[in-house]
C-alpha positions in Angstrom: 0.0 0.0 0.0 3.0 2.6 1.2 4.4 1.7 -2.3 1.1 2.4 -4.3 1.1 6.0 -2.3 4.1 6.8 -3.1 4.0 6.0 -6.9 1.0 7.8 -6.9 2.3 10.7 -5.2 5.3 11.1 -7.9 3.3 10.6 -10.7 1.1 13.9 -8.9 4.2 15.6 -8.6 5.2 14.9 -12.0 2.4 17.0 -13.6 3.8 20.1 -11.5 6.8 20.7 -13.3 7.0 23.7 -15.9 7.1 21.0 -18.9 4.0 19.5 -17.7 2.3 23.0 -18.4 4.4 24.1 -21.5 7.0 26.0 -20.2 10.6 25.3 -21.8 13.3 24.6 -19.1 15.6 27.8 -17.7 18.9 27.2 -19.6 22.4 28.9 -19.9 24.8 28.4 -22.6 28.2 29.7 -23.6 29.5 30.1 -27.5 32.9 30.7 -25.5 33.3 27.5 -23.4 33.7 23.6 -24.0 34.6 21.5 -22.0 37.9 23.2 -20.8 38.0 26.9 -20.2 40.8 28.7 -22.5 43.6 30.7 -22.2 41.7 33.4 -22.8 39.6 32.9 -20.1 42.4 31.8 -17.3 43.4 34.7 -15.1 46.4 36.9 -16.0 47.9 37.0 -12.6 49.9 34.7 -10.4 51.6 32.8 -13.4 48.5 31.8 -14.5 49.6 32.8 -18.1 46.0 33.8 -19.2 44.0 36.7 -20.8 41.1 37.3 -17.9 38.4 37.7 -20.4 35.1 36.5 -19.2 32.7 34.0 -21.5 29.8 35.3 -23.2 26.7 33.9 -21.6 23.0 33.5 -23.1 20.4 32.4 -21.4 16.4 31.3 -21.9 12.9 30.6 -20.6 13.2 32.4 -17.8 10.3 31.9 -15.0 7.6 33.7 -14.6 8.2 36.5 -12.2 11.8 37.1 -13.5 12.4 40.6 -12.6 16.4 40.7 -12.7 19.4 38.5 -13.1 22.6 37.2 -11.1 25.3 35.5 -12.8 28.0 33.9 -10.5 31.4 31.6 -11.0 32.5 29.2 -8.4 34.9 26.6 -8.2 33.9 24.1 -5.1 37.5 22.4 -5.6 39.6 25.0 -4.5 40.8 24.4 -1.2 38.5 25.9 2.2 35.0 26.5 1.0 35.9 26.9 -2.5 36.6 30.3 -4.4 34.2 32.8 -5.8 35.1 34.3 -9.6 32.8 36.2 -10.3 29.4 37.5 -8.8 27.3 40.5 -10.8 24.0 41.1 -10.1 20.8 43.7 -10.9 20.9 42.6 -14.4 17.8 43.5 -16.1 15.0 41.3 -16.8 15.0 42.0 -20.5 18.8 41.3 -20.6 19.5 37.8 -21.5 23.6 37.7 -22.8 26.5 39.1 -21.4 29.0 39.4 -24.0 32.4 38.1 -24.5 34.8 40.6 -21.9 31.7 41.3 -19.9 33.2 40.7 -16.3 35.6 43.7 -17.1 35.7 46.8 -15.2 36.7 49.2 -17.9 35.3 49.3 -20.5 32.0 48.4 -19.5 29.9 46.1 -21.4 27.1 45.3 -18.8 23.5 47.3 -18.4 24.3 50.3 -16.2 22.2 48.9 -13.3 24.5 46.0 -13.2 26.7 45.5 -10.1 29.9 43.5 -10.2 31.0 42.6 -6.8 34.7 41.9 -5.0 35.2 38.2 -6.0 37.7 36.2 -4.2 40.7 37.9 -5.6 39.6 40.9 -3.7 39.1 42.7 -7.1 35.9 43.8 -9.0 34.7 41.9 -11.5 35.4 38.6 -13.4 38.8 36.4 -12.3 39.4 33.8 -14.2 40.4 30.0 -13.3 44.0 29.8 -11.3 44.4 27.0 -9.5 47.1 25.0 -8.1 48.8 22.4 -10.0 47.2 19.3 -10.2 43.9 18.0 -10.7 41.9 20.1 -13.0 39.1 22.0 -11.0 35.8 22.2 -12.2 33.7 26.0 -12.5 30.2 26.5 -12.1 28.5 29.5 -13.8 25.0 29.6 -12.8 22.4 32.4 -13.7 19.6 33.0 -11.3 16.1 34.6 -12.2 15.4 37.0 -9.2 12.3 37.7 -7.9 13.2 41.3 -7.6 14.8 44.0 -9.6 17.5 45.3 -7.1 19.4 43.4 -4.3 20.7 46.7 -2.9 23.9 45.8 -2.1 27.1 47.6 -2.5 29.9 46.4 -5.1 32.1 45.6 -1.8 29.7 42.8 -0.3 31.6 39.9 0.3 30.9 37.1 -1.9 29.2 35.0 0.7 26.8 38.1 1.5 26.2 38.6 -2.0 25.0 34.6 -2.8 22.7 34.6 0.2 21.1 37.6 -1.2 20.8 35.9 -4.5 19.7 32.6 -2.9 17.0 33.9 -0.8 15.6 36.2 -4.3 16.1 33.2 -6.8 13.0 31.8 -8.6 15.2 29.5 -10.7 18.8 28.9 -11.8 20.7 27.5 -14.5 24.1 26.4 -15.1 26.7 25.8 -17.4 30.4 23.9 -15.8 34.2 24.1 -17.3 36.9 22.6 -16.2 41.0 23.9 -15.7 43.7 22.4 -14.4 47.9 23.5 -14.5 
């Protein structure tokens, strides 16, 4: 019987997702990444021998309720908690790319409401993979669909800070992972 309920119960919660009611899934996608990230994308400090240049991101079928974007890069592998690249947020709702170099500071190449915040390198902006040598580390790029159009934070929020806020406002996220290694 506990079996029967349960099977039942799936199959219920089944016709809730967003395909069930036509809605295409929440996606990201880079023309700029494969499976490895490239030089160009590696960070151009610390011997790391790269050009710093963030990906170009596109994203699609956003949730209902999508009144801004985040987009954040994190590598879990990197020793202690792992190591925030890149956080922006306050993207606008009727944004949905960031162009190749768009996680510079100068020039800049995002919406003017956009916000990049102090990544892990204690600089604004996008930082590229750098880790130690060894086993190749693997980088997560998520967008999040925000439930509102501002978190109000200030470019120097520290990373942590900064996801909570976009945790607690996400309706949905979407990610993309590369890996690097030296």
């Amino acid at each position: 019987m506990k079996k029967h309920v349960f099977s039942s119960m799936m199959l219920l919660f089944s016709f809730w997702s967003p395909r069930a009611f036509g809605q295409s899934e929440f996606t990201l996608a880079s023309t700029d990444l494969g499976e490895f990230f490239s030089l160009d994308q590696v960070y151009d400090k610390y011997n790391c021998g790269g050009k710093n240049i963030s990906p170009e991101l596109h994203w699609q079928n956003p949730p209902k309720g999508t009144q801004s974007y985040a987009v954040t890069m994190f590598d879990p592998d990197a020793p202690g908690n792992g190591w925030w690249h890149w956080l922006v947020f306050d993207i606008p709702a009727d944004i949905m790319e960031l162009p190749t170099g768009a996680g510079s500071v100068f020039p800049q190449l995002l919406p003017e409401t956009a916000i990049q915040s102090i990544n892990d390198y204690k600089e604004y902006g996008y930082g590229g993979p750098c880790p130690p040598p060894g086993k190749p580390h693997r980088y997560f790029i998520k967008v999040y669909a925000l439930n509102t159009p501002f978190l109000r934070l200030p470019a120097d929020t520290p990373p942590e800070i900064v996801f909570q806020e976009i945790k607690k406002h996400s309706l949905e996220e979407a990610e993309i992972m590369a890996l690097y290694g030296r």
